[in-house]
C-alpha positions as CSV (number, residue, x, y, z in Angstrom):
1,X,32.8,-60.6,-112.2
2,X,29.5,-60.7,-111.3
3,X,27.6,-63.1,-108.7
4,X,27.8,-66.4,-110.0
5,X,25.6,-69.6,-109.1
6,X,28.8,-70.5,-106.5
7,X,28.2,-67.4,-104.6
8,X,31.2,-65.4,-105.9
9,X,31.7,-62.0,-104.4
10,X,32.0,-58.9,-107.1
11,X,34.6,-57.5,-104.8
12,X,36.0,-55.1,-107.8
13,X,32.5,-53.4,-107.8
14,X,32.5,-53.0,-104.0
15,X,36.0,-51.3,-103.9
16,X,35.7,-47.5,-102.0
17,X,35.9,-44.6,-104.4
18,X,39.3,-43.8,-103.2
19,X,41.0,-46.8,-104.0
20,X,39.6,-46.9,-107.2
21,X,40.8,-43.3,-107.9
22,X,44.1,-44.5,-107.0
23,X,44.0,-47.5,-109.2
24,X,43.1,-45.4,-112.4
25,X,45.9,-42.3,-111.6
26,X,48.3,-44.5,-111.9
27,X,47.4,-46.0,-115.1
28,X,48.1,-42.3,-116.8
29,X,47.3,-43.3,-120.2
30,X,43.7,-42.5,-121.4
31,X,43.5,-45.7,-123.1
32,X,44.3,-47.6,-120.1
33,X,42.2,-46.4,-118.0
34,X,38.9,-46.7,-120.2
35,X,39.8,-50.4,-120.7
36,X,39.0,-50.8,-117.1
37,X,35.6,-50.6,-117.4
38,X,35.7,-54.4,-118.2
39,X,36.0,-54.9,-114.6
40,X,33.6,-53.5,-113.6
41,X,30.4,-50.9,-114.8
42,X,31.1,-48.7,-111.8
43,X,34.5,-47.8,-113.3
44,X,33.6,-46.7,-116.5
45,X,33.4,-43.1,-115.5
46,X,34.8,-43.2,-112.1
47,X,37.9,-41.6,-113.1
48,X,35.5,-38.4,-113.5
49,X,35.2,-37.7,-110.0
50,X,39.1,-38.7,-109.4
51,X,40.8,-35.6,-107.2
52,X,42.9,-34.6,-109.9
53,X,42.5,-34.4,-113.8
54,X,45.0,-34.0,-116.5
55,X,44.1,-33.7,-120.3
56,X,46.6,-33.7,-122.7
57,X,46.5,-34.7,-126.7
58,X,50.4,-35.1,-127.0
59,X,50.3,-38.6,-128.4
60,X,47.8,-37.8,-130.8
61,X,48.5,-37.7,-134.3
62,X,47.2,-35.1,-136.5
63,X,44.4,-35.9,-138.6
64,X,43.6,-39.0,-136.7
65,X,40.4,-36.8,-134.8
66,X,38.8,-33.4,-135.2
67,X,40.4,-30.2,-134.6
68,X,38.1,-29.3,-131.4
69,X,38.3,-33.3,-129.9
70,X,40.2,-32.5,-126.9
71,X,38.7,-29.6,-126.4
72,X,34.6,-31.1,-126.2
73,X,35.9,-34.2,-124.6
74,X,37.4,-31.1,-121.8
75,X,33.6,-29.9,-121.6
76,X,31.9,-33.2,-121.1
77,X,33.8,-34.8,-118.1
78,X,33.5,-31.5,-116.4
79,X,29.7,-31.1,-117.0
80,X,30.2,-34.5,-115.8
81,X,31.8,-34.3,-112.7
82,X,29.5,-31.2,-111.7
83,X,29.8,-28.9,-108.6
84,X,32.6,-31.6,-106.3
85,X,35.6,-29.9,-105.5
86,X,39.2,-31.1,-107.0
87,X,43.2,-31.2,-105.8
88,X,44.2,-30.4,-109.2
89,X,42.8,-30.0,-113.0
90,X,45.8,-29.5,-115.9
91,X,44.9,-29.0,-119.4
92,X,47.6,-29.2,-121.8
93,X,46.2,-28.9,-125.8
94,X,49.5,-28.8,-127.7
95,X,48.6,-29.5,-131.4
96,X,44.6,-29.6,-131.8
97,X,42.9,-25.9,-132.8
98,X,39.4,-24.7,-132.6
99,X,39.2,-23.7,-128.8
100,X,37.1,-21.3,-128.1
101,X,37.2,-18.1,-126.2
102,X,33.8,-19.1,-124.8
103,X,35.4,-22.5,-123.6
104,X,38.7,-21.4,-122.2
105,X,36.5,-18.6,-120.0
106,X,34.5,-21.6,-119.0
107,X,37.2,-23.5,-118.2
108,X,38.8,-20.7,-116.3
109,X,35.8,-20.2,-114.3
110,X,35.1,-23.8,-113.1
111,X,38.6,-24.1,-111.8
112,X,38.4,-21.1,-110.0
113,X,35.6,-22.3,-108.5
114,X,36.7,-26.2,-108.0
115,X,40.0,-26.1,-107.7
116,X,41.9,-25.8,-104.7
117,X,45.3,-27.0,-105.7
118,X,46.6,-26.3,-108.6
119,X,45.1,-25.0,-112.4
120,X,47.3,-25.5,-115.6
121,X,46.2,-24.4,-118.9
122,X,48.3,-24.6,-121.8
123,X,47.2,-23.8,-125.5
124,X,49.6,-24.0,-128.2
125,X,51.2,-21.5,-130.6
126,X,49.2,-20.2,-133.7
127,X,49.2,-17.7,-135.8
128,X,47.9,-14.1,-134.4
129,X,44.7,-12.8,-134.9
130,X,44.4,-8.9,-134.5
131,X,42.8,-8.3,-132.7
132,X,43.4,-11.1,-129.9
133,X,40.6,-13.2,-128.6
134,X,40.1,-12.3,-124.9
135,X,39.4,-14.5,-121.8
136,X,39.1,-13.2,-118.2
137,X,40.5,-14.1,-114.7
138,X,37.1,-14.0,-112.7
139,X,37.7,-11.6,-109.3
140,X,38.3,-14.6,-106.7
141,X,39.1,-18.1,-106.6
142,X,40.1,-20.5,-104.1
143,X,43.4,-22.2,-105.9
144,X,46.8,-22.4,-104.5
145,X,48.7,-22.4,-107.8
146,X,47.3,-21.0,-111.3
147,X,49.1,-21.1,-114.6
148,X,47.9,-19.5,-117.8
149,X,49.7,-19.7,-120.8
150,X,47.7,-18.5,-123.6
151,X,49.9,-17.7,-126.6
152,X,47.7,-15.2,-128.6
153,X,45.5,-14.3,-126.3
154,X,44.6,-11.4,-124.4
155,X,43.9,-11.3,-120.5
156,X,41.4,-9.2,-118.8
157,X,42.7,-8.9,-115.3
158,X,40.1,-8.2,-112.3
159,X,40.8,-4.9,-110.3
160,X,42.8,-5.3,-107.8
161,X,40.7,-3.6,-104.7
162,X,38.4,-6.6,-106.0
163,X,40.3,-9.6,-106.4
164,X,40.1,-11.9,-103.8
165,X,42.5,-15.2,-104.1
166,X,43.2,-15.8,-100.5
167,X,44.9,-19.3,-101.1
168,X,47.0,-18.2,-104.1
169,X,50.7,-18.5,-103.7
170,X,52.3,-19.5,-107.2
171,X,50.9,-17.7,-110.3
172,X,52.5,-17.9,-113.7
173,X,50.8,-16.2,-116.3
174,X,52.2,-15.6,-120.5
175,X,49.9,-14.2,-122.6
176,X,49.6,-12.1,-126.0
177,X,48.6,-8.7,-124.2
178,X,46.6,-8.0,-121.1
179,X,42.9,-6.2,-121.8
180,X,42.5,-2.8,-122.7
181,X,41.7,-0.2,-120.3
182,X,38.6,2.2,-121.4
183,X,40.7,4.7,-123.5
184,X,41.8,1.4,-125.7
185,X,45.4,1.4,-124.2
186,X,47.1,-1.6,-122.9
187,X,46.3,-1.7,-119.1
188,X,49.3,-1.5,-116.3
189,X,50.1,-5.0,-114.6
190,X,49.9,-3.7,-110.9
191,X,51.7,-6.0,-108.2
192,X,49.7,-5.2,-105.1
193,X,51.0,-4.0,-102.0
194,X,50.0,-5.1,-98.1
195,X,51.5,-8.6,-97.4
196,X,51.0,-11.0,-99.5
197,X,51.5,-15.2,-98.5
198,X,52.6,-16.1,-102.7
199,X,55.0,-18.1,-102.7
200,X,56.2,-18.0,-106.4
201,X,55.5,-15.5,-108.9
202,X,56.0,-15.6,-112.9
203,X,54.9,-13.0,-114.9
204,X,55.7,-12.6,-118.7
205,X,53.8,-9.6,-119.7
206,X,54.3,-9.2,-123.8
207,X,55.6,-5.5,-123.1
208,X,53.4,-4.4,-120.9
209,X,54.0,-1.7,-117.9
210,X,54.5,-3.5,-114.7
211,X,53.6,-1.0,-111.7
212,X,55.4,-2.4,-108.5
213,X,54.3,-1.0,-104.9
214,X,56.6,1.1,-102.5
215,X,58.8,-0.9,-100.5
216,X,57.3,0.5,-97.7
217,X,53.7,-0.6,-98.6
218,X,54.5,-4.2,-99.7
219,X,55.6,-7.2,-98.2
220,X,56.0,-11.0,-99.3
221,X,57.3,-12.8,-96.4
222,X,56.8,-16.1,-98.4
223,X,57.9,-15.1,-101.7
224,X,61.0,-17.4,-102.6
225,X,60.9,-17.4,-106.3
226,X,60.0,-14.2,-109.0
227,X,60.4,-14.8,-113.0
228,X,59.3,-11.4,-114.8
229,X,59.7,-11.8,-118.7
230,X,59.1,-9.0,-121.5
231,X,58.1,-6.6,-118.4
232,X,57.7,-2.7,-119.6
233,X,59.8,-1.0,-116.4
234,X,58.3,2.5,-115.7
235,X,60.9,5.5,-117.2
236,X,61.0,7.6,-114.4
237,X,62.3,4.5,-112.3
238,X,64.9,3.7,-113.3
239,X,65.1,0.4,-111.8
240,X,65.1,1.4,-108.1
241,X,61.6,0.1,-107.7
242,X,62.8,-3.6,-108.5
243,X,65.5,-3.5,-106.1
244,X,64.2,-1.6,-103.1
245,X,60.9,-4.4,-103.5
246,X,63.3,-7.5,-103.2
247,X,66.2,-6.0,-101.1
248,X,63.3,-5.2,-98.2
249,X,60.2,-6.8,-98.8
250,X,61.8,-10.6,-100.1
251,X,63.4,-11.7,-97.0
252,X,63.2,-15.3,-98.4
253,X,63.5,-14.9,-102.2
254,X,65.6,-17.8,-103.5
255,X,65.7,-17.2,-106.9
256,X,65.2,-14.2,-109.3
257,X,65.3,-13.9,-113.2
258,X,64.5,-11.6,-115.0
259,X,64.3,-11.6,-119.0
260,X,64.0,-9.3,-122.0
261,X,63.1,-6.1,-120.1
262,X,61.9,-2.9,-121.4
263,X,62.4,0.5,-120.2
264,X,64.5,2.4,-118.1
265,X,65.9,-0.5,-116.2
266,X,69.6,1.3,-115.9
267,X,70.4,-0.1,-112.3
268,X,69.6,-3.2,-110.7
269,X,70.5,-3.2,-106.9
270,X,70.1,-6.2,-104.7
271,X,70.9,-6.8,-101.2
272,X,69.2,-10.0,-100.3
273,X,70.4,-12.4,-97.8
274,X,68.5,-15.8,-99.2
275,X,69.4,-15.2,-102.7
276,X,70.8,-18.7,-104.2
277,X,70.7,-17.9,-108.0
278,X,70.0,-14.8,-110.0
279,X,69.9,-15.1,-114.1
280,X,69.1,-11.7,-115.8
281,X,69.2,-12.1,-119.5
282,X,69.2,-9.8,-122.6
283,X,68.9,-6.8,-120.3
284,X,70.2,-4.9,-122.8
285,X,69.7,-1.3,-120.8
286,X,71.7,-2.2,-117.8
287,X,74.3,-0.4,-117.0
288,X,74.9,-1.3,-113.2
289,X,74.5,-4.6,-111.4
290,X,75.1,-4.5,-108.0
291,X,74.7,-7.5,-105.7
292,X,75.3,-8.4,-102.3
293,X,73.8,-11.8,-101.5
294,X,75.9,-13.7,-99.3
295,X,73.9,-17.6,-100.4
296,X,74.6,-16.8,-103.6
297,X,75.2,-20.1,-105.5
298,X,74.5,-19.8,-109.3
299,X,74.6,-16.2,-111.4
300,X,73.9,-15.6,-115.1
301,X,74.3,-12.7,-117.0
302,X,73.4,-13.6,-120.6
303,X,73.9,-10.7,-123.0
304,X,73.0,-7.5,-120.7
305,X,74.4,-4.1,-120.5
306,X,74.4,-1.4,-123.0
307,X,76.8,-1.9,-125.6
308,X,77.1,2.4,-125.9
309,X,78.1,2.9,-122.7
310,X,82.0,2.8,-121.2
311,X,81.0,2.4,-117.6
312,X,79.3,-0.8,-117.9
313,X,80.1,-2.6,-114.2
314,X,78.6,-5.7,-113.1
315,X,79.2,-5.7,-108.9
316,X,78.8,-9.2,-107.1
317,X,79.9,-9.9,-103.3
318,X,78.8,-13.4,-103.3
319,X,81.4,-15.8,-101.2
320,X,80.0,-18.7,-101.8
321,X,79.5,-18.3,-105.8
322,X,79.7,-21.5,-107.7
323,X,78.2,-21.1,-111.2
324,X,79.1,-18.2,-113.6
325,X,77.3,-17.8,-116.6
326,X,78.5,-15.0,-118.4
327,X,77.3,-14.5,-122.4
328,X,78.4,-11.7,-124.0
329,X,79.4,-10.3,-127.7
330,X,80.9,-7.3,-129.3
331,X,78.4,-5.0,-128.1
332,X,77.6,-5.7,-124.4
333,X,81.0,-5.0,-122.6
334,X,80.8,-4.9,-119.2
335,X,83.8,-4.0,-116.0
336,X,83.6,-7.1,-113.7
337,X,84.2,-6.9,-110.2
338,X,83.2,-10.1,-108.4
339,X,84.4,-11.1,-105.0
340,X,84.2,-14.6,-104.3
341,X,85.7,-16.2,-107.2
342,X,87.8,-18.5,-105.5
343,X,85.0,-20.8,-104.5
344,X,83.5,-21.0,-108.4
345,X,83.2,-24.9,-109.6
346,X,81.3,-23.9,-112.8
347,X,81.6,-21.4,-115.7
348,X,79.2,-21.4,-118.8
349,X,79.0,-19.8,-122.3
350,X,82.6,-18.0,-121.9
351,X,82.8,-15.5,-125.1
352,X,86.7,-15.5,-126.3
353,X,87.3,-13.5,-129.2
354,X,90.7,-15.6,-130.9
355,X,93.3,-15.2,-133.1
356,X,94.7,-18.7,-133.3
357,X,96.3,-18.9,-130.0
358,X,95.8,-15.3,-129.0
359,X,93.1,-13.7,-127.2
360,X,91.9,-10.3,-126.6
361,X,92.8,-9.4,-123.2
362,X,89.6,-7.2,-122.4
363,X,87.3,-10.3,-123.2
364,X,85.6,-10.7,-119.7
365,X,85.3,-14.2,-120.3
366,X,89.3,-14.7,-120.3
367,X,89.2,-12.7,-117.3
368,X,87.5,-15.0,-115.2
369,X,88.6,-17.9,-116.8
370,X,91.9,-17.1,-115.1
371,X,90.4,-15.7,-111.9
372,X,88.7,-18.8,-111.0
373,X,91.4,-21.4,-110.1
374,X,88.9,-23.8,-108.7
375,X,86.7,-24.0,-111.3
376,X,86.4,-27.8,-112.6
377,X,83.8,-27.5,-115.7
378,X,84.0,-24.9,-118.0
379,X,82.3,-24.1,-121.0
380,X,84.0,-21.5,-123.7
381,X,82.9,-19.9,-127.3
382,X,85.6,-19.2,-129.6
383,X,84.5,-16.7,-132.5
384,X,86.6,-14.6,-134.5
385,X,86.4,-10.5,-134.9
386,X,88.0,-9.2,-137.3
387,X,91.1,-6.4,-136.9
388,X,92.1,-4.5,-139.3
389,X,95.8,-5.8,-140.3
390,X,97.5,-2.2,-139.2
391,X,95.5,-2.5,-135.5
392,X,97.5,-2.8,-132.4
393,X,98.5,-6.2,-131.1
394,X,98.9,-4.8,-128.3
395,X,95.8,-6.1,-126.8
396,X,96.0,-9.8,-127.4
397,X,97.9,-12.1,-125.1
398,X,99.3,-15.8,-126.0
399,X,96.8,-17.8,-123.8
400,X,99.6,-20.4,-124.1
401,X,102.4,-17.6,-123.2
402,X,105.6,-19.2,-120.8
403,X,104.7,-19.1,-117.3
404,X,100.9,-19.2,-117.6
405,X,99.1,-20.5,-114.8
406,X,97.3,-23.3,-115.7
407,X,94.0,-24.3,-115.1
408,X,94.9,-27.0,-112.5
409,X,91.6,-28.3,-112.1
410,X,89.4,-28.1,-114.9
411,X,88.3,-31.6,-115.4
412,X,85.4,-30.9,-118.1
413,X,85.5,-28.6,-120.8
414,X,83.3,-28.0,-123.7
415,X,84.2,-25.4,-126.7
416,X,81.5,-24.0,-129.5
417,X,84.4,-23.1,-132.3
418,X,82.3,-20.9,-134.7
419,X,83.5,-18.8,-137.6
420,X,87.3,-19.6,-136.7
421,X,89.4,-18.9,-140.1
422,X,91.3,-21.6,-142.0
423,X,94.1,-22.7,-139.7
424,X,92.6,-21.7,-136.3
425,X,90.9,-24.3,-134.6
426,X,93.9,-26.3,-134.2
427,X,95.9,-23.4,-132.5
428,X,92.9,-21.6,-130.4
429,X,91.9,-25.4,-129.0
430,X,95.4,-26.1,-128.3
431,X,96.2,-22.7,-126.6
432,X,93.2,-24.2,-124.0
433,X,94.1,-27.7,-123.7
434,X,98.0,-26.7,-122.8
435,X,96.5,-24.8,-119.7
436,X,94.3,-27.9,-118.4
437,X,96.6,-30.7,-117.7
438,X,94.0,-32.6,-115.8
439,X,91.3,-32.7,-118.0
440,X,89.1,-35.7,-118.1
441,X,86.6,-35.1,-120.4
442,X,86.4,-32.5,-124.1
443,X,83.8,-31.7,-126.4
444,X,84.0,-30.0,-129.3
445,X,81.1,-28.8,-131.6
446,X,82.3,-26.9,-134.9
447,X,80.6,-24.4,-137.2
448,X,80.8,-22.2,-139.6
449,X,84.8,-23.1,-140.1
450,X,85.0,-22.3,-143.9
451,X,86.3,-18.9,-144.0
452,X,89.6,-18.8,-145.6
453,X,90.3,-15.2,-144.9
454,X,89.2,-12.6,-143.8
455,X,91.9,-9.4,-144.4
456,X,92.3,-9.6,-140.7
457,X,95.8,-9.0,-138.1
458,X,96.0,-12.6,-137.4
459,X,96.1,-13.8,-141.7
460,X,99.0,-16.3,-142.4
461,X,99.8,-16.1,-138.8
462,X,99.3,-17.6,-135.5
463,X,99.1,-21.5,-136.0
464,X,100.4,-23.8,-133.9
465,X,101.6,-27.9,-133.9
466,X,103.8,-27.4,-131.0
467,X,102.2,-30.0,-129.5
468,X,104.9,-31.2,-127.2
469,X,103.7,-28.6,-125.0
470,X,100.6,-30.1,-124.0
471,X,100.1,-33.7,-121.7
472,X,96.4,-34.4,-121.3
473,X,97.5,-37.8,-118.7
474,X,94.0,-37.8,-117.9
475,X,91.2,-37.4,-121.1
476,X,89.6,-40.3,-121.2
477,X,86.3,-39.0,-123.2
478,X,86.1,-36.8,-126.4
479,X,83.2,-35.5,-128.4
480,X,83.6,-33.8,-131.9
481,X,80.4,-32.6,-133.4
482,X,80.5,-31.2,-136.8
483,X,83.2,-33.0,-138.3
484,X,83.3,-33.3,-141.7
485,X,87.1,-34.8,-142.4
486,X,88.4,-31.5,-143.3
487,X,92.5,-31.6,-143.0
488,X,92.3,-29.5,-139.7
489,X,90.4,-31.4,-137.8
490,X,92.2,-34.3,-138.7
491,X,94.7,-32.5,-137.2
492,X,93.0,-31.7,-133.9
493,X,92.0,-35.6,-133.9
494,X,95.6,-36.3,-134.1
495,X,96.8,-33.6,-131.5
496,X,94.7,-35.7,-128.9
497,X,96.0,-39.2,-129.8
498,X,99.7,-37.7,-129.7
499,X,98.9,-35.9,-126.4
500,X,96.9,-38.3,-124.6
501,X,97.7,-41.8,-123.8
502,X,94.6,-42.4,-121.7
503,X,91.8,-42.0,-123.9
504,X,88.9,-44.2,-123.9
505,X,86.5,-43.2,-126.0
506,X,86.1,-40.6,-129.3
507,X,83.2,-39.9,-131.3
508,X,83.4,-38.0,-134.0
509,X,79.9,-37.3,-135.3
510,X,78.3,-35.1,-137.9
511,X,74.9,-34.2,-136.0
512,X,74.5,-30.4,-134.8
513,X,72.8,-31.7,-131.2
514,X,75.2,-31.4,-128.3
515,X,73.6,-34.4,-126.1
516,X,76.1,-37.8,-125.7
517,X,74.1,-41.0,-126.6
518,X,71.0,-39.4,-128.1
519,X,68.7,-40.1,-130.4
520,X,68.9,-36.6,-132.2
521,X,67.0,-36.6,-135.8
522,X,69.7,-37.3,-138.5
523,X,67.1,-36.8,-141.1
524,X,69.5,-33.0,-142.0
525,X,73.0,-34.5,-141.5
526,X,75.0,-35.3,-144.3
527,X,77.5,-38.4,-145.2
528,X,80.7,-38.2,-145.4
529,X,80.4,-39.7,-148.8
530,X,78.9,-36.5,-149.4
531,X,81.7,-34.1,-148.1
532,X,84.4,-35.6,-150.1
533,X,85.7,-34.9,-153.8
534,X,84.3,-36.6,-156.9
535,X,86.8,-39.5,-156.0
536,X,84.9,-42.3,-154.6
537,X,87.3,-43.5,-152.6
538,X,87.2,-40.3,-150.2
539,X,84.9,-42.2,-148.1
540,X,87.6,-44.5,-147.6
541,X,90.5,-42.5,-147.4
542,X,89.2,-40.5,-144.3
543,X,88.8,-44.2,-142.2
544,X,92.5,-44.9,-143.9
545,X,93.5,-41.1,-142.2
546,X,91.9,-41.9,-138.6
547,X,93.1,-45.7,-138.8
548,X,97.0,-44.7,-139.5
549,X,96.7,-41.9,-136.4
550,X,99.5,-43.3,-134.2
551,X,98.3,-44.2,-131.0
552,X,94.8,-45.4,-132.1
553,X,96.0,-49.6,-132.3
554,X,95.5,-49.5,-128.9
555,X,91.9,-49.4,-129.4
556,X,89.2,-50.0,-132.6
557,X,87.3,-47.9,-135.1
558,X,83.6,-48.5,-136.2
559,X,82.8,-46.5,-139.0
560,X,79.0,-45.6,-139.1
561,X,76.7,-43.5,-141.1
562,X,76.9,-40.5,-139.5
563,X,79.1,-41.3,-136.4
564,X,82.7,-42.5,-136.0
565,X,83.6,-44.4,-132.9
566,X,86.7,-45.7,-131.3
567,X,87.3,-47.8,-128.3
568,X,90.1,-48.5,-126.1
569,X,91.0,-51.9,-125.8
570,X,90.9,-52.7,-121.9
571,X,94.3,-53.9,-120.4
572,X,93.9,-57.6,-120.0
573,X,92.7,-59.5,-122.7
574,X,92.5,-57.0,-125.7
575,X,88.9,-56.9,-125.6
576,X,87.0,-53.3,-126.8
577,X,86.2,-51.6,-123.1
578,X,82.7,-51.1,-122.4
């Protein structure tokens, strides 16, 4: 759109930098943006000196450019841009090799110098290479949020008397190792002390020694979220260190999780006012949790304690919990005692060991199952340990026992039946649905279902098709994933057509992904064509089975692929409801 004999104005051309920086961010695809420069010659490498950059390559396909493309286009439009400061510079390489040690150090150093918002850098996965490449953090840098994730990688760390970030307050940083100190051992990751204005701190540091200040050295007045993953905790600690740090130093700290510690990390005490959600997972050394956080919303214990020891004790004053997560197995036990249980809306990943419609007792998931009345979705694993047939039965109870309080409001509830024996899906599902009269919406995902015995208490005993019992007035949604046609859970398809009245929708579908409505890759699941017997009417026979259900001609089958659907009719005119 040049001048023209009329006297037309190039008014594209004359647009300020800014606008046109605009303009281009919001295009986001490469492509897009590169076709501008038919508008105009000025914007064929304005984007260069836009405030932010982001590189990525995840729509390229393999093969279609070489290895290092990404990687040498990163180098040009930085030489490009030169010495101008930037808001923000994220490179994400997800599939292309050949980077460079040399370039990722360069990189590094250009956005510590540049940057003053925030620096992502993301390599991908690869096999290791002993001994791992290493890059270096230089001593300062003027960013407020840097995040290194350099899989395979080592990290040479500046000292910290020498470091100087002033403007740093979120750093994430997952590497391979961190340097080596002069003796050729694996350096200590030292969180300073003094105060300190970070706001969010993530460290995962691939078994490596984190050394934390004294309480009374250290404070982050600012600090309101602190992820350590794969941290070595010092032995003679024994965990204090942690706790004392956020208990007096974290007056704000909103959110602490901790993952796959090493060490001595026996004892994890917290006393922190702002606390909303704590998640601590395969802390497998932990012997005592002990929490006082009044704010506390959402807490998640996923398979922690040590499964040798008897005095296991998870402590939590927390009045205005709502989320539990609580994973456990065989061998982490662990003596609950959690006040403010009455106010829980959510439970997650429940562990119940059954025996058709019996339970162990001492399962901790069963115990707050039933000691949190208010809790409206819950989500439960039933497995199966085997007892020998001489044990005590003693400690199993009838979850669907005469006088057992239900659970009044439990509107969602989702159960992962794995390794159940022949025979026990019906009565273990059963022994939950009879409790939850209110339910409104079930999903099911099977696995592992074909062990016919297994030489344990419960063999030839414990079914159930008392299904008078149970009146689900309310279900209107069920899921089944994993279902193959099997006689069982043709039964369990059955129990919920006799039992409920108001269902709307079923699907029955053989993919393993939990999502409703997704696109999931079927490329591994198999026909039920597949499943049957020689006969080749078993296709058949099953959509005969599910068709002659009673209670399902109030609403229509489709029979897919992969997928069986039905459909409620809607009231008025007979119509499938939408």
């Amino acid at each position: 759109m040049g001048d023209s004999a009329g006297g037309d104005v190039d008014r594209i051309s004359a647009l300020p930098d800014d606008m046109v920086h605009v303009i281009l961010a919001s295009l986001r695809k490469a492509e897009d943006v590169t076709r501008t420069a038919v508008l105009s010659r000025r914007w064929r490498r304005a984007w260069i000196h836009s405030r932010g950059l982001s590189f990525d390559d995840k729509h390229v396909e393999q093969g279609t450019v070489p290895p290092d493309h990404l990687a040498r286009f990163v180098d040009w439009a930085l030489a490009q841009r030169g010495v101008a400061d930037m808001e923000s510079l994220r490179i994400d390489i997800f599939r292309q090799r050949g980077v460079s040690p040399e370039q990722i150090n360069a990189w590094i150093r250009y956005a510590t110098r540049r940057v003053v918002g925030s620096f992502y850098l993301h390599l991908p996965y690869g096999p290791p290479k002993p001994p791992p490449p290493v890059v270096e953090l230089p001593v300062e840098g003027r960013a407020a949020s840097i995040a290194l994730r350099l899989p395979g990688h080592a990290l040479h760390l500046p000292a910290a008397g020498d470091a100087r970030y002033e403007s740093l307050t979120e750093l994430t940083l997952s590497v391979a190792r961190f340097g080596e100190d002069d003796d050729g051992k694996p350096p200590a990751v030292e969180l300073p002390g003094g105060e300190a204005r970070t706001t969010s701190i993530s460290l995962y540091l691939s078994r490596r020694r984190l050394l934390l200040p004294a309480a009374a050295s250290a404070s982050y007045p600012a600090l309101t979220e602190l992820t350590l993953g794969t941290v070595l905790f010092d032995e003679d600690d024994d965990g204090r260190a942690l706790g004392d740090l956020v208990s007096s130093c974290c007056p704000r700290l909103r959110r602490l999780h901790i993952e796959l510690p090493f060490g001595q990390l026996h004892q994890l005490v917290l006393r922190v006012e702002a606390l909303q959600e704590l998640r601590v997972r395969m802390a497998r050394e932990l012997r005592t949790l002990d929490v006082t956080a009044p704010n506390l919303r959402v807490l998640k214990l996923e398979f922690c304690f040590n499964g040798d020891a008897i005095d296991n004790v998870a402590r939590v004053a927390a009045p205005g919990l709502q989320e539990i997560v609580l994973s456990t197995n065989s061998h982490n036990r662990v003596g609950l005692d959690i006040r403010g249980l009455s106010s829980v809306r959510r439970l997650g990943d429940l562990r119940l060991s059954m025996h058709g419609r019996y339970c162990r007792a001492t399962d901790p998931g069963l115990r707050l199952l039933e000691g949190c009345p208010r809790a409206e979705s819950v989500s439960v694993w039933l497995g199966h340990r085997r007892v020998d047939p001489d044990g005590n039965l003693d400690e199993f109870v009838d979850l669907a026992r005469e006088g057992a309080a239900p659970f009044a409001r439990v509107r969602s509830l989702y159960v992962y039946a794995s390794g159940l024996p022949d025979r026990h899906i019906v009565a273990s599902i059963s022994s939950l649905l009879v409790r939850c009269p209110r339910l409104r919406s079930l999903r099911v995902k099977i696995v592992d279902t074909d062990i016919r015995s297994c030489d344990c208490i419960c063999d030839g005993q414990y079914t159930w098709k008392d299904y008078g019992k149970i009146k689900l007035r309310s279900l209107e949604e069920v899921e089944i994933r994993g279902f193959t046609g099997a006689d069982e859970e043709m039964d369990l398809v059955t129990l919920l057509f006799e039992t409920s009245n108001s269902i709307k929708s079923m699907a029955l579908n053989f993919s393993s992904s939990l999502a409703l409505n997704d696109d999931a890759d079927m490329s591994d699941v198999v026909s039920l064509e597949e499943t049957g017997e020689e006969d080749e009417d078993s296709f058949l026979t099953i959509d005969q089975e599910l068709e002659n259900i009673p209670c399902t001609d109030r609403g229509h089958w489709h029979f897919g692929e992969n997928i069986y659907t039905w459909k409620c009719y809607t009231a008025k005119n007979g119509q499938l409801a939408l």
